[in-house]
VOGU-3710 file (C-alpha; in Angstrom, 3 decimals, decimal comma):
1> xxxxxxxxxx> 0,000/0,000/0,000  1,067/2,839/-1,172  0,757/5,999/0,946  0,601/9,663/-0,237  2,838/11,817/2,378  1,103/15,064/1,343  -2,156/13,897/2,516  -1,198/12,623/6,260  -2,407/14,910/8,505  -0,463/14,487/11,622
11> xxxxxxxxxx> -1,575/14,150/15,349  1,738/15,539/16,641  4,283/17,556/15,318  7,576/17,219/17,045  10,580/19,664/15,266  14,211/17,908/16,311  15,961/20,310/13,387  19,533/21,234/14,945  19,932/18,266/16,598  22,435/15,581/15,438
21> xxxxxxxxxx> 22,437/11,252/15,919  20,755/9,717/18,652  18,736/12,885/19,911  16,266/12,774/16,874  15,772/9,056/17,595  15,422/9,914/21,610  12,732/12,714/20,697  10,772/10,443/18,220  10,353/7,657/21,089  9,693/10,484/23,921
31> xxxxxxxxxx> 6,893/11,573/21,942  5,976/8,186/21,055  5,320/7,664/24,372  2,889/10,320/24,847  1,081/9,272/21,788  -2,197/7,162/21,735  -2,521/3,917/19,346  -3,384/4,617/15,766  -1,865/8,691/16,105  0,430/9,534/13,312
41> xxxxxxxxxx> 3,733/11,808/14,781  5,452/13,938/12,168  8,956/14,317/13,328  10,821/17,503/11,386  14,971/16,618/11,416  18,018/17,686/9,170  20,335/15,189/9,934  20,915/12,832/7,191  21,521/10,067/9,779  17,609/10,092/10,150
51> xxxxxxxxxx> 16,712/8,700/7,059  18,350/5,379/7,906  17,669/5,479/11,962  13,838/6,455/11,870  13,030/3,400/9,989  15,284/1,049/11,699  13,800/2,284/15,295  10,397/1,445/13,507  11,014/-1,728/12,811  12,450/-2,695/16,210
61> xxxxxxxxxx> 10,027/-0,953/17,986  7,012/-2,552/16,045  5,432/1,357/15,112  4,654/1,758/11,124  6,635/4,172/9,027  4,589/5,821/6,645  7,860/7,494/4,625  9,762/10,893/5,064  10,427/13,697/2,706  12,751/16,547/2,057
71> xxxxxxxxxx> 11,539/19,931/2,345  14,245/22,366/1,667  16,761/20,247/3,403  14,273/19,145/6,444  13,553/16,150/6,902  10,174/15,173/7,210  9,541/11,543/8,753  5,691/10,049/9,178  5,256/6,940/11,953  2,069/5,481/13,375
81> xxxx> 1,775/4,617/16,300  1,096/0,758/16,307  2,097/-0,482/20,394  1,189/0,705/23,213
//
């Protein structure tokens, strides 16, 4: 399944731009935490270590990422929240 980034409409927004490899990965499971089953976070980043870590903490975490972007050189990463 195939989805379209530009029509996710996020539950949380969480902006860890300026930050550098682990703390986007910290902030992404902090706020992880506070989400509720089913809630999509949108996690902003620019630090090309991202694009391989988000999806590898998604996997062994058992949460669903949707995909990422780049918008002007942020990063813009989409995960569901699948465990409690």
């Amino acid at each position: 399944m195939s989805v379209n980034l530009d029509e996710i409409k996020p539950d949380i927004v969480h902006d860890a731009t300026g930050t550098y490899c682990p703390v986007p990965i910290t902030e992404l499971a902090k706020v992880m935490k506070t989400a509720k089953t089913g809630q999509i976070v949108e996690l902003l980043a620019d630090d090309e270590g991202a694009i391989q870590d988000v999806p590898a903490w998604c996997e062994a975490t058992g949460n669903e990422f949707l995909g990422y972007k780049d918008e002007d050189g942020v990063l813009v990463f989409y995960v569901r929240k699948t465990q409690e």
